[in-house]
N, C-alpha and C positions, 0 to 999 in steps of 0.2 A: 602494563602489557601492551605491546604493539597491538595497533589495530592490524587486524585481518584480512586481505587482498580480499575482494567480492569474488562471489563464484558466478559463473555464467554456465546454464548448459541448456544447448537447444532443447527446445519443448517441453518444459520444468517451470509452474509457476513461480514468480517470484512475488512477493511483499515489499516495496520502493516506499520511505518516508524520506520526503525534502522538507528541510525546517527551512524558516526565514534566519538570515542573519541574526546574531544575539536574540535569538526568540523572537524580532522583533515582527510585525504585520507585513504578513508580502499581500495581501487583500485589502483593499481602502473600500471599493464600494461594491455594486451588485455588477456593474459593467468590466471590474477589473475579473472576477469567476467567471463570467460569460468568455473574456478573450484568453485564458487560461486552458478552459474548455476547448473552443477551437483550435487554438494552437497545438493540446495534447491529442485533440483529433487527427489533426495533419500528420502530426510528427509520427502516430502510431499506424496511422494509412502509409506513409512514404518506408518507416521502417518493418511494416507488416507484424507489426505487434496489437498482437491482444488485449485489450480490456475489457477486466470482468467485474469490477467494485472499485468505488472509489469516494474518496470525501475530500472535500477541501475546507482546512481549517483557516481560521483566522489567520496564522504563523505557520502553518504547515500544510503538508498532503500525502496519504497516503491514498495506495495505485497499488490495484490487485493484477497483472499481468502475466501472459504467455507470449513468449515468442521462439519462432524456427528457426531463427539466427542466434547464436548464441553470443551475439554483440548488437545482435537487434536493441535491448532494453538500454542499451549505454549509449550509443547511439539518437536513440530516442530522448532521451533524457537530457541529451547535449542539444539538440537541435529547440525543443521545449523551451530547456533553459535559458538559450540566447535570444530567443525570441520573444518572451514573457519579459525580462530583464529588460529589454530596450523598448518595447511597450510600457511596463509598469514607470519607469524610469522617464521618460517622455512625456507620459500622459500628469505624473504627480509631481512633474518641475526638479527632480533627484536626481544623483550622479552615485556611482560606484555599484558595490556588490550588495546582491539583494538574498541572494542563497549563504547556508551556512554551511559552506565546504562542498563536498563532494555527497549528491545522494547517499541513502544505505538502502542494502538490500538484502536479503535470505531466499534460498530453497526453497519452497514447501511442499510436504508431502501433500501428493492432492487425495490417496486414500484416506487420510487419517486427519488431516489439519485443512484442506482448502475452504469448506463451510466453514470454517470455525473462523480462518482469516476473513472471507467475504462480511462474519457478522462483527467481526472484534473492525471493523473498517468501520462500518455502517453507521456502527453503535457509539463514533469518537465523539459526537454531539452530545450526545444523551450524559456518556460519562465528563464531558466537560461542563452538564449543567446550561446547556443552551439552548433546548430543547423538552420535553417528557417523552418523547416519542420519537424514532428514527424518520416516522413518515412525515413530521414536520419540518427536518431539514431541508430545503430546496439543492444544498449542493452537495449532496451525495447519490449512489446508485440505488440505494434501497426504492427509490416510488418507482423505479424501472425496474427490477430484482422482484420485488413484492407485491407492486401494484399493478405492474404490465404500462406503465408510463412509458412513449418512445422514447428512448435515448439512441442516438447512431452510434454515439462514441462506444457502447457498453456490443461487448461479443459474450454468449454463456460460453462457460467451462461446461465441458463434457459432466462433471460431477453434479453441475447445475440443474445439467438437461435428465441427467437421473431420479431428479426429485419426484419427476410427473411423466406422466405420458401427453399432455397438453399445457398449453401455458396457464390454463388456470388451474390446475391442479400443481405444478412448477410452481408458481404463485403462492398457493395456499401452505404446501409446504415449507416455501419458506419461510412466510411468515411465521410459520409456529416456529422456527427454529429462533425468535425473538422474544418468546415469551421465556420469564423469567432472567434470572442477571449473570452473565459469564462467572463460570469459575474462576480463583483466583490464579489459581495454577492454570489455568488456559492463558491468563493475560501476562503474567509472569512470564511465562514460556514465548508468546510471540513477541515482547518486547526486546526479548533478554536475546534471543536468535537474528532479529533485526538489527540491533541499536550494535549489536558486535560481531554480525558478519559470520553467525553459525546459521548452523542449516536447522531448520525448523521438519523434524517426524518426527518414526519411531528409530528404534535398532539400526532395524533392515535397512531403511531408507536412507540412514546417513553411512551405512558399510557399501550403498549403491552406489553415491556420491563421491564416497572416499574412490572407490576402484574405480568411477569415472572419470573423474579430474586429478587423482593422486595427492587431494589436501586432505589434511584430517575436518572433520566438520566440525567439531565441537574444542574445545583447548584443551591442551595436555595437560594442563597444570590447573595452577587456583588462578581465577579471576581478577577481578579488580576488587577494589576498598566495596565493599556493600554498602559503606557510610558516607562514601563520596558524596559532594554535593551534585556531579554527574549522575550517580546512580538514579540519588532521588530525583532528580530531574523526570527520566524516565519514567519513573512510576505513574506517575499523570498522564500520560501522553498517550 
């Protein structure tokens, strides 16, 4: 099945995963996360995009965002891109492409699913076995989200700021939202709306999307092979 044009619609979080090329490492050392960081800094200052979660893996990243512009996040993500690639590429003596095609991205409903993305983000360390705890990852949002650690780069989602009436109580709540292990049908669900360009709610929220933009959000038909070697790919990620 064809892939799926990206949706964009002003003021609608979206969920962005960039893999490295062939899976391969777009991270060598601690100093390459650090100019990654500032770069996504810049790029989301210049295009007035939001960040609200984030992690950077070894071969990937995902980015919890809001933006007003409804070409803000593509935008950003170009500007990111070219700039990370001619640093990375520079700095470790490489030539060509470091990214594996074109971002992905989804919708998300922020009533029903933005927590759930903020922690299915957090949590990619833990389920990769790199970690026991999200608050030992150094490059993700959680020790800012949970711990009250400064991050500039990180904006709360209004959903965020609902947890508490102050930041430690924001805080506390979130962190409970860590204990014990995501359902399967949560991670199912935001892989499966990501990795192919549906909209991550409920009903309502993708009949709002449809009569916004005029695409249907989900496929009209069946899928792809479940037994794909892409599918399984996914499943870890």
């Amino acid at each position: 099945m064809a892939r799926l044009p990206r949706l964009h619609l002003s003021g609608c979080a979206q969920h962005v995963i960039q893999r490295g090329n062939n899976r391969e490492a777009c991270f060598y050392a601690e100093a390459d996360y650090k100019a990654y960081l500032a770069f996504l800094k810049d790029a989301a200052i210049k295009q007035q995009v939001e960040i609200h979660a984030f992690v950077l893996m070894t071969n990937h990243v995902h980015l919890l965002v809001t933006s007003g512009d409804a070409q803000g996040v593509s935008r950003m993500m170009q500007a990111l891109g070219r700039k990370y690639v001619q640093y990375f590429n520079y700095t470790h003596g490489r030539t060509g492409t470091l990214w594996e095609g074109r971002y992905k991205s989804t919708l998300v409903d922020a009533d029903n699913y933005l927590l759930t993305v903020y922690r299915y983000i957090e949590l990619n360390p833990v389920r990769a076995s790199m970690v026991a705890h999200a608050s030992e990852y150094p490059w993700s949002s959680f020790q800012g989200n949970a711990l009250g650690k400064p991050i500039e780069l990180l904006t709360p989602h209004p959903m965020y700021r609902r947890l508490g009436r102050s930041d430690a109580e924001r805080q506390a709540a979130y962190r409970a939202l860590f204990r014990g292990r995501m359902p399967d049908r949560e991670l199912t669900a935001i892989r499966e709306a990501t990795n192919k360009a549906w909209v991550l709610g409920d009903d309502r929220f993708k009949a709002q999307i449809e009569a916004r933009t005029g695409r249907r959000p989900v496929p009209s038909g069946r899928g792809g092979d479940r037994k794909s070697a892409a599918f399984k790919e996914t499943r870890n990620q």
